[in-house]
C-alpha positions in Angstrom: 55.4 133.3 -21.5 55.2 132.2 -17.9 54.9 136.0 -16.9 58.0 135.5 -14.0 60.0 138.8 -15.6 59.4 140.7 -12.0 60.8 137.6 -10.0 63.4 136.5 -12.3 66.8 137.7 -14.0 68.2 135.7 -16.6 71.4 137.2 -16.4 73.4 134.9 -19.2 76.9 133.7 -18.8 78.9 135.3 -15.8 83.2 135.3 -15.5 82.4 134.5 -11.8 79.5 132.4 -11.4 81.0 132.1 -7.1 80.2 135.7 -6.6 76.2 135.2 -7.2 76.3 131.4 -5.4 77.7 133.4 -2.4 74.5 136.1 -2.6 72.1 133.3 -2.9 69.9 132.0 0.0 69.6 128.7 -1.9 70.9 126.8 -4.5 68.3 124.5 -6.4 69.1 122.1 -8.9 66.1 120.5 -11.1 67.6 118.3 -13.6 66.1 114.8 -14.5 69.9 113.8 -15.2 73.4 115.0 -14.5 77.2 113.7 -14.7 78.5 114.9 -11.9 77.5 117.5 -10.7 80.1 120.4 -10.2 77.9 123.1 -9.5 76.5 121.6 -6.4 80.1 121.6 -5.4 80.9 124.7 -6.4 77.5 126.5 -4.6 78.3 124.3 -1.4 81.6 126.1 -1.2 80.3 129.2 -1.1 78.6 128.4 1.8 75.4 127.9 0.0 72.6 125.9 1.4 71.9 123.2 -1.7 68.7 121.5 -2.6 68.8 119.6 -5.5 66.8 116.7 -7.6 68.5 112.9 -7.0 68.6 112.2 -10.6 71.0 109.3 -11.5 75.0 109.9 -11.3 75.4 113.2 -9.6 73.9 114.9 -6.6 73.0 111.8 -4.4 77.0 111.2 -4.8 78.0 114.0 -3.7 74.9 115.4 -1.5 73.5 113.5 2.1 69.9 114.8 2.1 69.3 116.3 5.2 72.7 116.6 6.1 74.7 118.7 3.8 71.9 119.7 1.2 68.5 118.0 0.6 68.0 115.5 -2.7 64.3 115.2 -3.2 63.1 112.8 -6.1 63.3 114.2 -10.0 59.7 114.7 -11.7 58.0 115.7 -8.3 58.0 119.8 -8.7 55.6 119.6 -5.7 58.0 118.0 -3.2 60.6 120.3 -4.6 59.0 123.7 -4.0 57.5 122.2 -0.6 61.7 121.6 0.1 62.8 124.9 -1.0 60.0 126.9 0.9 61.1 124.9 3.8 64.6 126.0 3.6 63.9 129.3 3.1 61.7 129.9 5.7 64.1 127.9 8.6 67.1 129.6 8.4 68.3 127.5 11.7 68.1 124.5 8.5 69.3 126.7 5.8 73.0 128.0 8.1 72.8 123.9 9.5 73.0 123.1 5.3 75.1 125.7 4.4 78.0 125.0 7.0 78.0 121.0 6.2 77.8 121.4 2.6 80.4 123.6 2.7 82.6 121.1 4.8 81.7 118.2 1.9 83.0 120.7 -0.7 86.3 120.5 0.7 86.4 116.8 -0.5 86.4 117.5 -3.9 89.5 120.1 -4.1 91.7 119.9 -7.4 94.5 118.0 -5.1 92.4 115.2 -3.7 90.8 114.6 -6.9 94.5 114.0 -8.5 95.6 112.1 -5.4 92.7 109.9 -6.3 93.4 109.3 -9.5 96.9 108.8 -8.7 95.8 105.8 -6.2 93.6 104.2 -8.7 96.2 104.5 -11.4 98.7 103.3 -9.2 96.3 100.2 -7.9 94.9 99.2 -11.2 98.9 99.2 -12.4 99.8 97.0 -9.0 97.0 94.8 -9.6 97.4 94.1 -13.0 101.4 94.1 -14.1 102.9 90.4 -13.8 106.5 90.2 -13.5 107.8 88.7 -16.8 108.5 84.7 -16.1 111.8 83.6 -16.9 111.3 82.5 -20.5 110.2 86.1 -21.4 113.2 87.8 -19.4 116.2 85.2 -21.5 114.3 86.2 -24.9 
């Protein structure tokens, strides 16, 4: 309907969604609202420059706008495209992106993210558990 066929594949669901992040020169992310966000990760550690929409709870959490990607406000398609053109065209800002964002992936690795959890578990237990008081430990 939007007549994009020659610029666009729509390739459907891939076993190794890494391989195509890797051959990008971008990664742009438009969404109004996300969780997370794992696919900025997972583009950033392809070495992937990132430009992505600061919807609520994901990419400005991950994502330091002009540091490691660029966040540009969700509902503004303008300020997007002016962003990715931008990025495309300075590849000096694109490699600058790429290597940074790349660095932040390394942040969110399976083993930090359990070590994390492990400290807050560990924390909330500390900070919660009372010793039992005397009465409690003769019934």
């Amino acid at each position: 309907r939007l007549g994009i066929e020659s610029a666009v594949s729509f390739l459907g669901f891939r076993d190794d969604p890494l391989s195509y992040f890797a051959a990008a020169d971008i990664f742009v992310l438009s969404s109004w609202w996300e969780g997370f966000g794992n696919v900025i990760v997972e583009a950033m550690s392809t070495g992937t420059a990132v430009v992505a929409t600061d919807c609520p709870w994901g990419p400005g959490e991950i994502i330091t706008s002009g540091k490691n990607g660029f966040l540009v406000p969700p509902r503004r398609p303008q300020e997007l495209a002016e962003t990715i053109i931008r990025v495309l065209q300075d590849a000096g800002v694109r490699q600058q992106i790429a290597a940074s964002g790349r660095t932040r992936a390394g942040d969110f690795t399976a083993a930090d993210i359990a070590r994390q959890y492990g400290d807050l578990i560990r924390s909330t237990i500390e900070k919660h558990a009372e010793p039992p008081s005397f009465e409690q430990v003769r019934r």
